[in-house]
C-alpha positions as CSV (number, residue, x, y, z in Angstrom):
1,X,4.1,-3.0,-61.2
2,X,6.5,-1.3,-58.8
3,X,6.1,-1.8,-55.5
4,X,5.1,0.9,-53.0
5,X,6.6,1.9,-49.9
6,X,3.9,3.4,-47.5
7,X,6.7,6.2,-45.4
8,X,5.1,6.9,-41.8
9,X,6.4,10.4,-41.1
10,X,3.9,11.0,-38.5
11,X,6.8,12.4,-36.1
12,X,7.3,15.2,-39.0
13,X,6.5,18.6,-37.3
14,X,9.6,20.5,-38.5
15,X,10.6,21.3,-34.6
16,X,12.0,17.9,-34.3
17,X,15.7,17.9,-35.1
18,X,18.3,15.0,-36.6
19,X,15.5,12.6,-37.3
20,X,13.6,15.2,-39.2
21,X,17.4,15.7,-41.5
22,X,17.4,12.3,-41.8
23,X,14.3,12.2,-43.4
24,X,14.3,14.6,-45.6
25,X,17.8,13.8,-46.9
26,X,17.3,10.2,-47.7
27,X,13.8,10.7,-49.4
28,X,15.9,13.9,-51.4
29,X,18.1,11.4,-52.3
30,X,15.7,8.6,-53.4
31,X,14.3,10.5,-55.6
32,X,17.4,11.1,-57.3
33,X,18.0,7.6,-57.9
34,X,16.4,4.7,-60.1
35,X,15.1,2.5,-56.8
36,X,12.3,0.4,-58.6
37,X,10.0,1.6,-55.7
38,X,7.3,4.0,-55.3
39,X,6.8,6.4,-52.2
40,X,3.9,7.5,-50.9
41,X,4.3,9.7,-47.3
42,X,1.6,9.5,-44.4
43,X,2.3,13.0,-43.0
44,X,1.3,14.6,-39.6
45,X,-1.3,17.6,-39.6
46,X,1.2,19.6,-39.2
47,X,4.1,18.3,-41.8
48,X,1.4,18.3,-44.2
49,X,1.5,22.0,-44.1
50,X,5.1,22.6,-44.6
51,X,6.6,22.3,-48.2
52,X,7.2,18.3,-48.5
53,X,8.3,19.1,-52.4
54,X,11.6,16.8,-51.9
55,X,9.4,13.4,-50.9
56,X,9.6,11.7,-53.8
57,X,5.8,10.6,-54.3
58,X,1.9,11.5,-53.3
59,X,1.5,12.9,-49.3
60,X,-1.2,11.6,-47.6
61,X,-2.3,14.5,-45.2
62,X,-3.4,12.7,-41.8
63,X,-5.6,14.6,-39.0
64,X,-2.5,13.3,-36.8
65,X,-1.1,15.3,-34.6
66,X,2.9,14.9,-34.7
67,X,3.2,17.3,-31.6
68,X,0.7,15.5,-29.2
69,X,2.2,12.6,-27.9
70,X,-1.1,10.6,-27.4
71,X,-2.5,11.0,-30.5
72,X,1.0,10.7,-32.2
73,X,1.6,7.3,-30.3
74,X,-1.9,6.1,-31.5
75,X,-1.1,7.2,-35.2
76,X,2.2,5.4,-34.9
77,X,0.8,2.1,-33.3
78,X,-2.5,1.8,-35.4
79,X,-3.0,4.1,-38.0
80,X,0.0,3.8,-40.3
81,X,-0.8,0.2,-40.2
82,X,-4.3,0.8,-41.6
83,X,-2.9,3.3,-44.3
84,X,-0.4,0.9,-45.5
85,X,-3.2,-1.6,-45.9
86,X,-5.4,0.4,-47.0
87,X,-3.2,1.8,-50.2
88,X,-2.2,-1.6,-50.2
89,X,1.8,-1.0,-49.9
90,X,4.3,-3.7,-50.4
91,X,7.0,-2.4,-47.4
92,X,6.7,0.2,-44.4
93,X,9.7,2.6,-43.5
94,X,9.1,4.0,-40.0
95,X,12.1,6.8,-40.1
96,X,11.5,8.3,-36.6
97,X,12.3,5.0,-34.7
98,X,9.1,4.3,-33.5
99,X,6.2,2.2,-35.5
100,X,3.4,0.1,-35.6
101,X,2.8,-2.7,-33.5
102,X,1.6,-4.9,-36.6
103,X,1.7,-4.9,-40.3
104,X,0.9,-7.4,-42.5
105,X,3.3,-6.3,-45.0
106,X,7.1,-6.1,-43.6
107,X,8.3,-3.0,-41.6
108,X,12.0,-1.4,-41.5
109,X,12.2,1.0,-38.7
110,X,15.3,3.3,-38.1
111,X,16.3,4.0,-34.7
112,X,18.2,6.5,-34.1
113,X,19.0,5.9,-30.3
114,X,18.1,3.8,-27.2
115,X,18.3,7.0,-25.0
116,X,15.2,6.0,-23.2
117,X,16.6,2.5,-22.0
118,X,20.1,3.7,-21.7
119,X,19.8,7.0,-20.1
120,X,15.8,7.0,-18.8
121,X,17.0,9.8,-15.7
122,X,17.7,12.1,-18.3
123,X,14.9,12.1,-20.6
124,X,12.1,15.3,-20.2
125,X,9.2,13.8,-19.0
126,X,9.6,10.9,-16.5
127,X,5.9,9.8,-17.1
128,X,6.2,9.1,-20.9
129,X,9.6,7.2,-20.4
130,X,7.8,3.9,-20.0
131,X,5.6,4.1,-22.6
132,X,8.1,5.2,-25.3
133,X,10.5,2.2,-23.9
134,X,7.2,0.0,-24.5
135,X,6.5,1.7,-28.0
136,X,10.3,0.8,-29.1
137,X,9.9,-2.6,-27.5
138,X,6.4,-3.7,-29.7
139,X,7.7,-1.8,-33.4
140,X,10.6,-3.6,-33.2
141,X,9.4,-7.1,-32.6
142,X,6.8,-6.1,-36.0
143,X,9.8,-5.1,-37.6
144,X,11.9,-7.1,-40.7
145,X,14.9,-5.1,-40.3
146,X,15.9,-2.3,-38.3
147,X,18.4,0.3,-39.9
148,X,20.7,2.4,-37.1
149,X,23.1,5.5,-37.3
150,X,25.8,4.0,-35.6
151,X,27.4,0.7,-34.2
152,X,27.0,2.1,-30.0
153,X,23.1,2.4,-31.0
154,X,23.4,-1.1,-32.8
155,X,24.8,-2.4,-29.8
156,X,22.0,-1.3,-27.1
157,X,19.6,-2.2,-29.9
158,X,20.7,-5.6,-29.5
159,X,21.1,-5.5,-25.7
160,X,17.7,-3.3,-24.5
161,X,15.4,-4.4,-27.7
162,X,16.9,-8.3,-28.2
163,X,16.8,-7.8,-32.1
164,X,18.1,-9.9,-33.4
165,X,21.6,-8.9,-35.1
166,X,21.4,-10.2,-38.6
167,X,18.9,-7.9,-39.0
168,X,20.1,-4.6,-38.1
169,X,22.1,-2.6,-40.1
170,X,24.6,0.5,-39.3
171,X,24.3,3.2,-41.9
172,X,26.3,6.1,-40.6
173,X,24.5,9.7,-41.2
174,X,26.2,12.7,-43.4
175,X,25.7,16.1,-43.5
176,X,25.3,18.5,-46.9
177,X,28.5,19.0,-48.3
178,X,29.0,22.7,-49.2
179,X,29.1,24.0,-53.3
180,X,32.4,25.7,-52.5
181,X,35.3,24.9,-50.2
182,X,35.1,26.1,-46.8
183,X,38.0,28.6,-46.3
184,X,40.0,27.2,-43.4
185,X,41.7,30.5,-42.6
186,X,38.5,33.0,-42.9
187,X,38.6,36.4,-40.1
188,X,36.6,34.7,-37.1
189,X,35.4,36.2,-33.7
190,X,35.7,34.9,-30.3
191,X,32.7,33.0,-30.7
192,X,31.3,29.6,-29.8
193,X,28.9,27.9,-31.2
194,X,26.4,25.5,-29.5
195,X,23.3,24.0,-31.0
196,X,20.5,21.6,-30.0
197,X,17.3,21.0,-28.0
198,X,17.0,22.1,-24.2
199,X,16.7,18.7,-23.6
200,X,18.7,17.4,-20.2
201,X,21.0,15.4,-22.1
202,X,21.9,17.9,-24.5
203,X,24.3,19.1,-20.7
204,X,23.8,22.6,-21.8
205,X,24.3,23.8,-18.1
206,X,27.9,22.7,-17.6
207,X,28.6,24.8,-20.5
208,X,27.4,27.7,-19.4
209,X,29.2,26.7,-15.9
210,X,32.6,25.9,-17.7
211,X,32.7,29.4,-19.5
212,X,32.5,31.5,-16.2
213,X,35.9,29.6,-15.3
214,X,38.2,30.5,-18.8
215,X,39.7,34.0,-18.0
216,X,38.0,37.0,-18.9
217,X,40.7,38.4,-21.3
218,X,40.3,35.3,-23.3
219,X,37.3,34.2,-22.5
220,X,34.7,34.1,-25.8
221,X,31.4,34.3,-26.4
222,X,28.9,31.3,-26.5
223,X,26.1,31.2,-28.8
224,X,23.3,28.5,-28.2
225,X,20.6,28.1,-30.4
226,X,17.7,25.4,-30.6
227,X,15.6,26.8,-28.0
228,X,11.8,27.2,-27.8
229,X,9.6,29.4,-26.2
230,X,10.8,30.1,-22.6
231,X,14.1,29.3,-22.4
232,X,15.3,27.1,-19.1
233,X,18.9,27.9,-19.7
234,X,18.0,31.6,-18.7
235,X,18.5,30.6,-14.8
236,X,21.6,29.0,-15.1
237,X,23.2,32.0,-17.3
238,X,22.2,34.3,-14.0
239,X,23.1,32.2,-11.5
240,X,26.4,31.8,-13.3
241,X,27.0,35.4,-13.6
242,X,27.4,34.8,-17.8
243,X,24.6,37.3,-18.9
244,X,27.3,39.3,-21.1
245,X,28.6,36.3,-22.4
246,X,25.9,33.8,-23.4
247,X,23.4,34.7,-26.1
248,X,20.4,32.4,-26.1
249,X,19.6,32.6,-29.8
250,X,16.7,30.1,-30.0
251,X,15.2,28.6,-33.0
252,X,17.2,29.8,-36.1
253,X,16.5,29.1,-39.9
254,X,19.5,27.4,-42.0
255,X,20.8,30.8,-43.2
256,X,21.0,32.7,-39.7
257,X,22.6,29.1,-38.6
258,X,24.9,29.1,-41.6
259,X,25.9,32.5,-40.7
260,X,26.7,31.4,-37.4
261,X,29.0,28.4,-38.2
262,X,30.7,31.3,-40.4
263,X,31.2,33.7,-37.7
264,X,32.6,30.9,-35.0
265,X,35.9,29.7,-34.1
266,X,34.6,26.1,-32.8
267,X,31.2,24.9,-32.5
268,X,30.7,22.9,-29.0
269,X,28.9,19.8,-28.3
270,X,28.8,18.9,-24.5
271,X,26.2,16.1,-25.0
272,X,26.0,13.0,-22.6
273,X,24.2,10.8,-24.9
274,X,23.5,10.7,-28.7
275,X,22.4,8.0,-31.0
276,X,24.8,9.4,-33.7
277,X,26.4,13.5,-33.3
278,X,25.3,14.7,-36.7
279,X,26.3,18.3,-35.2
280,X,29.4,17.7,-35.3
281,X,29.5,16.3,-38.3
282,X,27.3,19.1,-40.1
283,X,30.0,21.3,-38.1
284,X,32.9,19.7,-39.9
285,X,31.3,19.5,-43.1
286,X,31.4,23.0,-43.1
287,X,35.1,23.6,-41.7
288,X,34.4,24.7,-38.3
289,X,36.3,22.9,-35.8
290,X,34.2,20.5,-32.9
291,X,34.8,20.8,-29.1
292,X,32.6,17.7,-28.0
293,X,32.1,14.9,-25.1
294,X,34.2,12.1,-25.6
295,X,32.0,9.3,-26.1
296,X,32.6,6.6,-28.3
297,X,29.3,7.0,-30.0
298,X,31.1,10.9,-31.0
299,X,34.3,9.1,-31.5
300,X,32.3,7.2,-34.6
301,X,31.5,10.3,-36.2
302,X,34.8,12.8,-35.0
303,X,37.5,10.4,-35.3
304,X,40.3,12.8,-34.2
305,X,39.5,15.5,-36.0
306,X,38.0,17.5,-32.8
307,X,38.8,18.1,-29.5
308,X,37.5,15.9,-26.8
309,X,36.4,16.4,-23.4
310,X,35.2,15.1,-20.1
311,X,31.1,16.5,-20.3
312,X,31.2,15.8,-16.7
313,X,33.9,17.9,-15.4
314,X,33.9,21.3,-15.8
315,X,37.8,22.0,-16.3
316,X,37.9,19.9,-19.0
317,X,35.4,21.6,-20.3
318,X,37.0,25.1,-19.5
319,X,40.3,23.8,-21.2
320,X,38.4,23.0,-24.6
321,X,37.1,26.4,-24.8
322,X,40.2,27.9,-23.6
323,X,42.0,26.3,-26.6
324,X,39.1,27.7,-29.3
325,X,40.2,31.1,-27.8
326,X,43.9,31.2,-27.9
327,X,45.1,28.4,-30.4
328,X,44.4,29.6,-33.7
329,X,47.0,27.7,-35.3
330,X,45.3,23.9,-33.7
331,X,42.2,25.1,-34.8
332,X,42.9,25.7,-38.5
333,X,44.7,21.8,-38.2
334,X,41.4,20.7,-36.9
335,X,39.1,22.0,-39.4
336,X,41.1,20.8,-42.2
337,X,41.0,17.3,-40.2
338,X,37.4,17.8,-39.9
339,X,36.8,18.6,-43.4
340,X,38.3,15.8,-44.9
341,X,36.6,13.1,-43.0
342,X,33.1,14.7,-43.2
343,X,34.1,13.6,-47.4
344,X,33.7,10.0,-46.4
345,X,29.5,10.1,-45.3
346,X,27.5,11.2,-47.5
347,X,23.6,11.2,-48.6
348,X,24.4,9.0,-51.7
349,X,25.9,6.2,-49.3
350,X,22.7,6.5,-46.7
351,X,20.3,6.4,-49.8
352,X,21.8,3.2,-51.3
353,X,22.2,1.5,-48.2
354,X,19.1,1.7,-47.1
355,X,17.4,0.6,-50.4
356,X,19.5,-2.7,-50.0
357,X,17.7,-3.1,-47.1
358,X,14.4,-2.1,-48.5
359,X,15.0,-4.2,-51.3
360,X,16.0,-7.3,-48.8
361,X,12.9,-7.3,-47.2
362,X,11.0,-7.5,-49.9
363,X,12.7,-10.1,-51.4
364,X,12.1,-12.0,-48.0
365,X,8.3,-11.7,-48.3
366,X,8.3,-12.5,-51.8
């Protein structure tokens, strides 16, 4: 009899980002391979409605709430812990860095950042700070083995969480890999691209701030998508006088994105925090050259295949869109650059990586 991994995707809304790629991708990938494990998926009320047809086993459709934090934080202390009981299941894979507080069967969690401990004055709601910092705190002490994107997580892992490190492991993300070559030297327009959450780290404002100081006659346009409902960057592109420059695009499906990243001379990343940068990477994969924050946690993922900037000062910032505008040539070196070492992650790797560690934990219990 195989054993059975009980998958807590509780987090799973579809509005949720990177960790909701990551998900998908390595289950797609799973099931693709011969692991010796069955799946089964305890979904949120809402993931259970979306088409799940890549999970590689039976859904379990929970009552849970993936977009109410209270109920979500009860479903990801308690409940998956009764469900894996319950359908009697052999491992636990918590994919959304949080999970339960005990199992009696063993738990991997992946954690994608320590953005609460390390950055807790940039995070949206002060009030919930604590008890997500608590929430990371108890999963990880439940858990066997914690997988991470990249070795600047692994390190405030070790340093915020105390795990211990023999049990963590880095498994760098990838990004989809396109059927055909990206054409390198395709007809663009003064256009850059920007994409994330409106969350504070994300540094969206400087941006904005930076673009008003590039010249007009070069200056390009700045696409920003991600956004939900009322946008807040609305206030900042009046007050910075940018409302014929800066289209806030909001939400957008993977074709209108696509089209986007085809349409752009560089895609732009002012983050001030990350866990990984799998924007830039999904940027790179698809030859479009990366303007992003130096940070070493981006330097993992960009190498020097991008151009690197201060996210704190706005010249620097100004410079790096400058250069997208006037420096064709650069940018044509940098998306080859880019293309080649998105070639070295891929899906495959993060799949088989993470089933040794699956695989290990077992074999620890056993």
């Amino acid at each position: 009899m195989r054993p059975l991994v009980l998958v807590d995707m509780l987090s799973y809304t579809g509005t949720k980002g990177g960790m909701e790629t990551y998900t998908r991708e390595l289950y797609r990938q799973l099931g693709r391979m011969d692991t010796g494990l069955d799946f089964v998926a305890y979904a949120s009320a809402e993931g259970a409605r979306l088409d799940l047809s890549w999970f590689p086993g039976e859904v379990i459709a929970s009552r849970i709430s993936g977009e109410n934090r209270f109920v979500w934080a009860f479903g990801e202390l308690v409940a998956s812990s009764w469900i894996s009981r319950r359908r009697k299941a052999d491992l636990v894979h918590c994919p959304a860095t949080l999970g339960p507080m005990w199992t009696s069967m063993p738990t991997v969690i992946t954690i994608h950042d320590m953005l609460y401990w390390s950055h807790p004055e940039l995070m949206t709601t002060p009030l919930y700070t604590r008890p997500v910092m608590w929430m990371e705190k108890r999963g990880s002490a439940n858990a066997a083995h914690v997988v991470t994107d990249s070795q600047v997580s692994a390190d405030e892992i070790v340093k915020y969480l105390g795990f211990p490190r023999e049990r963590l492991h880095v498994v760098p993300l990838a990004a989809e890999q396109p059927g055909v070559p990206a054409s390198l030297d395709r007809p663009t327009e003064n256009l850059v691209l920007a994409s994330g959450q409106r969350r504070p780290h994300k540094n969206w404002d400087r941006l904005i701030r930076a673009l008003a100081l590039v010249e007009e006659d070069v200056r390009p346009r700045l696409v920003i998508t991600g956004g939900r409902g009322d946008d807040p960057l609305k206030p900042v592109v009046a007050e910075s006088g940018m409302g014929d420059w800066v289209e806030l695009r909001g939400w957008v499906d993977d074709a209108e994105l696509a089209d986007l990243r085809s349409r752009a001379r560089a895609m732009a990343f002012p983050t001030l925090a990350e866990g990984f940068g799998l924007p830039i990477l999904e940027a790179m994969a698809q030859g479009l050259p990366v303007l992003a924050s130096d940070l070493p946690v981006l330097r993992e993922v960009g190498g020097d295949a991008a151009v690197w900037f201060d996210p704190l000062d706005l010249g620097s910032i100004a410079d790096a869109l400058r250069l997208a505008a006037t420096r064709p040539d650069e940018l044509s070196a940098l998306a080859a650059a880019g293309l080649e070492r998105s070639r070295s992650f891929s899906w495959e790797r993060v799949a088989a990586e993470t089933l040794e560690v699956f695989h290990r934990a077992l074999a620890e219990r056993a």
